[in-house]
C-alpha positions as CSV (number, residue, x, y, z in Angstrom):
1,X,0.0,0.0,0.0
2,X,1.6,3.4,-1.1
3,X,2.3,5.7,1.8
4,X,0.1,8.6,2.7
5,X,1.4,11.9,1.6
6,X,1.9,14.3,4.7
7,X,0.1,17.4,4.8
8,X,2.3,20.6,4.5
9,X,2.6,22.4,7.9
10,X,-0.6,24.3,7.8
11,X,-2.2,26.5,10.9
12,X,-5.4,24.5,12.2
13,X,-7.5,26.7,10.5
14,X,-5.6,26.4,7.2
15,X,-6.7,22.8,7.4
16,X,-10.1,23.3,8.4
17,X,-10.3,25.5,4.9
18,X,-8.5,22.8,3.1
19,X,-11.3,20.2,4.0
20,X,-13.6,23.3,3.3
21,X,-12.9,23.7,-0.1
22,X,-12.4,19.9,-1.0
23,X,-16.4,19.8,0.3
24,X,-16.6,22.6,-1.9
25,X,-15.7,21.0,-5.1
26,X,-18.1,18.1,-4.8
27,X,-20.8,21.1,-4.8
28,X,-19.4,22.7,-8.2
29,X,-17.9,25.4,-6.3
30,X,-14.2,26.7,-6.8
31,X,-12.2,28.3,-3.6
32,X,-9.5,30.7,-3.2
33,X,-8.3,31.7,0.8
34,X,-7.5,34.4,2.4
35,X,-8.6,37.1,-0.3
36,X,-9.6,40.9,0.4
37,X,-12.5,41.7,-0.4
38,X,-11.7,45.5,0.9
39,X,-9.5,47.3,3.0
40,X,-9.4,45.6,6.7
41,X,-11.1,42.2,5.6
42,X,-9.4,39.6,4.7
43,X,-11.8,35.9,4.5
44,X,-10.9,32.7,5.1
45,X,-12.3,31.1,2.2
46,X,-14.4,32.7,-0.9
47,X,-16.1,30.1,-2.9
48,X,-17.2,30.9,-6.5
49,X,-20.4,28.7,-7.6
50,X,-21.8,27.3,-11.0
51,X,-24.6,30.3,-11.1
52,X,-21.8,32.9,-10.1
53,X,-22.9,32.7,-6.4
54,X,-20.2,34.0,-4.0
55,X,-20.3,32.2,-0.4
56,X,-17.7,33.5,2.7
57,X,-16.7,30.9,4.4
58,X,-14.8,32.0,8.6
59,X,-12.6,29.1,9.4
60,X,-12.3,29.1,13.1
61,X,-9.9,26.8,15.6
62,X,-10.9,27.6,18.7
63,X,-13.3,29.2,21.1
64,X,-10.6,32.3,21.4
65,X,-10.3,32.4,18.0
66,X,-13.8,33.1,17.3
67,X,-14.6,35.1,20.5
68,X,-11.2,37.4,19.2
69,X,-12.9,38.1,15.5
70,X,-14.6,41.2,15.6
71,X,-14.4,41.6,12.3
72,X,-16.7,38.9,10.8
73,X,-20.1,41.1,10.3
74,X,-18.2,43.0,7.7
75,X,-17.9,40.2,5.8
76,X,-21.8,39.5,5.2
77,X,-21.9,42.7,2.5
78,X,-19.5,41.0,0.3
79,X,-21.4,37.7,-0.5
80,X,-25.0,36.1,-0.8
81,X,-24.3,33.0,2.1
82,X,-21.8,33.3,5.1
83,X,-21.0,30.0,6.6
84,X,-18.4,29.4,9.9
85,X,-16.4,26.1,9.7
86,X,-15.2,24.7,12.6
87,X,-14.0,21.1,13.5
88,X,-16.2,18.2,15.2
89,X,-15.1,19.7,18.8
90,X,-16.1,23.2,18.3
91,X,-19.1,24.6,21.1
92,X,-21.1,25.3,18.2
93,X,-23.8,26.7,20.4
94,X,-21.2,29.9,20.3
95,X,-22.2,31.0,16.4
96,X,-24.8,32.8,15.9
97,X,-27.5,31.0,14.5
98,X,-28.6,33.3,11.6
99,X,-25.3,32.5,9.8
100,X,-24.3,28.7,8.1
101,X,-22.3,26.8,9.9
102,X,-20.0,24.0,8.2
103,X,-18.0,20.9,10.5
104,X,-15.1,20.2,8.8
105,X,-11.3,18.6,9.0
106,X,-8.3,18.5,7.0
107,X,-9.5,16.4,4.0
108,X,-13.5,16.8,3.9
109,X,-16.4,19.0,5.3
110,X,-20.2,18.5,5.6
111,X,-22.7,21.6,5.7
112,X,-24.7,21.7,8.6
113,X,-26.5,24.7,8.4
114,X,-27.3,26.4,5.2
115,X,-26.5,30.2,5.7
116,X,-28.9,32.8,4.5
117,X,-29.2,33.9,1.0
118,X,-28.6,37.4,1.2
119,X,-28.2,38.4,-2.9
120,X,-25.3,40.7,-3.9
121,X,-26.0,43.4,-5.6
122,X,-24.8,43.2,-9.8
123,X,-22.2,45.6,-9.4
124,X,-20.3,44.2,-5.8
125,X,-21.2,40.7,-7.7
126,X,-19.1,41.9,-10.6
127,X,-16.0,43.6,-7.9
128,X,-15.8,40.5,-6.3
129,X,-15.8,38.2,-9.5
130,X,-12.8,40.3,-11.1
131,X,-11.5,40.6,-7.3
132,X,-12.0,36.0,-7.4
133,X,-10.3,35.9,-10.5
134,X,-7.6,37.8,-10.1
135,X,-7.0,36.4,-6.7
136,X,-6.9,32.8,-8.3
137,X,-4.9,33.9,-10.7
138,X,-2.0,35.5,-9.2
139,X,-1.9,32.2,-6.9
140,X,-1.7,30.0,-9.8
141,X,1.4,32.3,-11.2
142,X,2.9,32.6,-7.7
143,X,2.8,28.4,-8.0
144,X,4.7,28.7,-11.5
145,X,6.9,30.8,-10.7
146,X,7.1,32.5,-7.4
147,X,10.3,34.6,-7.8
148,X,8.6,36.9,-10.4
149,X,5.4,36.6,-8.1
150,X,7.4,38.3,-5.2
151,X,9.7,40.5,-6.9
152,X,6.4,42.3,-8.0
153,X,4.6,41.9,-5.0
154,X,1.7,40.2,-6.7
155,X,1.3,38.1,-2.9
């Protein structure tokens, strides 16, 4: 039997958005992490769906981790579903239960709680598209060749 490939050391809630965006794909959505949607917000996860639907998804560790996020309201005016994921040990009766709330690991997820459809509006649904895309694609050039990538600052 071929040996499991080790994960690269990743913060717990880099894995949590790992497993996030594996679940992701089984749902025809596509993920980037840790993009800026505007100036003092930074998301864990944006997924991209089939119909151009933009879901936030809060990856959170720990109890201090979400009690220390003041932050995540901001968040709701830059999508059309907010979700929290959290691992299988996580007092979930701590989020709010207005918002979705996804359990997840390392290598899967599972959707608990469907957020809220809050529609963007066409022109914030266009910003963040180009804002996706671009996102995506300066990680994908930072992969190929990430001595151009940080020479010009593109991460």
């Amino acid at each position: 039997m071929p040996e499991a490939t080790p994960l690269p050391e990743l913060m717990p809630g880099q894995l949590l958005a790992r497993g996030v965006s594996r679940h992701l794909r089984h749902h025809d959505f596509v993920s980037v992490e840790e993009l800026i949607p505007t100036r003092g917000l930074r998301v864990d996860v944006m997924a991209l769906g089939p119909k151009g639907e933009i879901w936030v998804i809060e990856c959170k560790s720990s109890r201090v981790d979400f009690q220390t996020d003041s932050k995540w309201q901001g968040y709701l005016e830059w999508c059309d579903r907010f979700f929290w994921a959290v691992d299988q040990d996580f007092p979930t009766d701590l989020l709010p239960e207005d918002t979705g709330l996804i359990i997840a690991d390392a290598y899967d997820a599972e959707i608990i709680r469907m957020g809220p459809e809050t529609k963007l509006a066409g022109a914030r649904r266009k910003v963040m598209t180009q804002k996706f895309a671009r996102h995506a694609a300066m990680r994908a050039q930072a992969a190929r060749d990430p001595h151009v990538s940080v020479r010009f600052g593109l991460l």
